[in-house]
C-alpha positions as CSV (number, residue, x, y, z in Angstrom):
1,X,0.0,0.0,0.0
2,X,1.0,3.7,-0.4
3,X,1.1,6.1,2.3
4,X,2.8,9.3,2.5
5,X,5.2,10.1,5.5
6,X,6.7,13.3,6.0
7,X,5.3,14.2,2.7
8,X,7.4,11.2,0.5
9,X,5.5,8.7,-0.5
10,X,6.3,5.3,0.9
11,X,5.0,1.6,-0.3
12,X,4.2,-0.5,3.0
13,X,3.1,-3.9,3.4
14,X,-0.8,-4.5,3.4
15,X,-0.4,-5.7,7.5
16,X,1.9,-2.7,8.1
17,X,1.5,-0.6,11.3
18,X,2.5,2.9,12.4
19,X,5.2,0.9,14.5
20,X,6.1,-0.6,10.9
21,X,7.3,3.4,9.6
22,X,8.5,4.2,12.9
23,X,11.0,1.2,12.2
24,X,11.3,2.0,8.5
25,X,12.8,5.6,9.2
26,X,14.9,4.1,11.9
27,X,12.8,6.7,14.4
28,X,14.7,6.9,17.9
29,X,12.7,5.4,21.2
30,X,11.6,8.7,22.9
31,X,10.7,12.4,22.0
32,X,8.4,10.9,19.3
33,X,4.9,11.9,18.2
34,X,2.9,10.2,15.2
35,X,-0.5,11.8,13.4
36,X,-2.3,10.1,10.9
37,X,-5.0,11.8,9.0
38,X,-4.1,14.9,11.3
39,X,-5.3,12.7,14.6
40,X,-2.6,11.8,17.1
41,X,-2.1,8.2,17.4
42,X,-1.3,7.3,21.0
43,X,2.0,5.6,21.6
44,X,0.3,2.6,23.3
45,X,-1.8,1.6,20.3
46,X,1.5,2.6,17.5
47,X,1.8,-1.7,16.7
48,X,-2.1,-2.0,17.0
49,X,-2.6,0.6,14.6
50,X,-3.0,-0.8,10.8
51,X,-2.0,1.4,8.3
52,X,-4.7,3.2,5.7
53,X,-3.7,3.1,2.2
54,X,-3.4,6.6,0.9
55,X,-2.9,7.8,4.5
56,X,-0.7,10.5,5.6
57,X,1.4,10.3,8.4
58,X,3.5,12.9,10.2
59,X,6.4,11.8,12.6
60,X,7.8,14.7,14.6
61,X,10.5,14.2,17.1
62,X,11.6,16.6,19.9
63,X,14.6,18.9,19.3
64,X,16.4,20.3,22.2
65,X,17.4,23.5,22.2
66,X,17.1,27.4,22.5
């Protein structure tokens, strides 16, 4: 399936999972938050989460700083 992350397009398996592009972009353990659609997904449901075909996902992690 095709979903866009961080506005690239990206093929994923049909089973894939946020925790799947999380993985994919090599995303470090802490200071991240996910949004699909434009709705938060919740860090306790990232591997229960399927993937939408034609979904767009945004990854942001926390930069330190000032």
């Amino acid at each position: 399936m095709r979903v866009r992350v961080n506005g690239e397009d990206r093929e994923f398996a049909e089973a894939a999972t946020v925790a799947d592009v999380l993985v994919a972009f090599g995303t470090p353990a802490a200071g991240v938050a996910v949004a699909m659609d434009g709705d938060v997904v919740p860090r306790g449901v990232w591997q229960s989460t399927p993937l939408r075909d034609g979904a767009t996902v945004e990854v942001l992690t926390a930069v330190q700083g000032g």
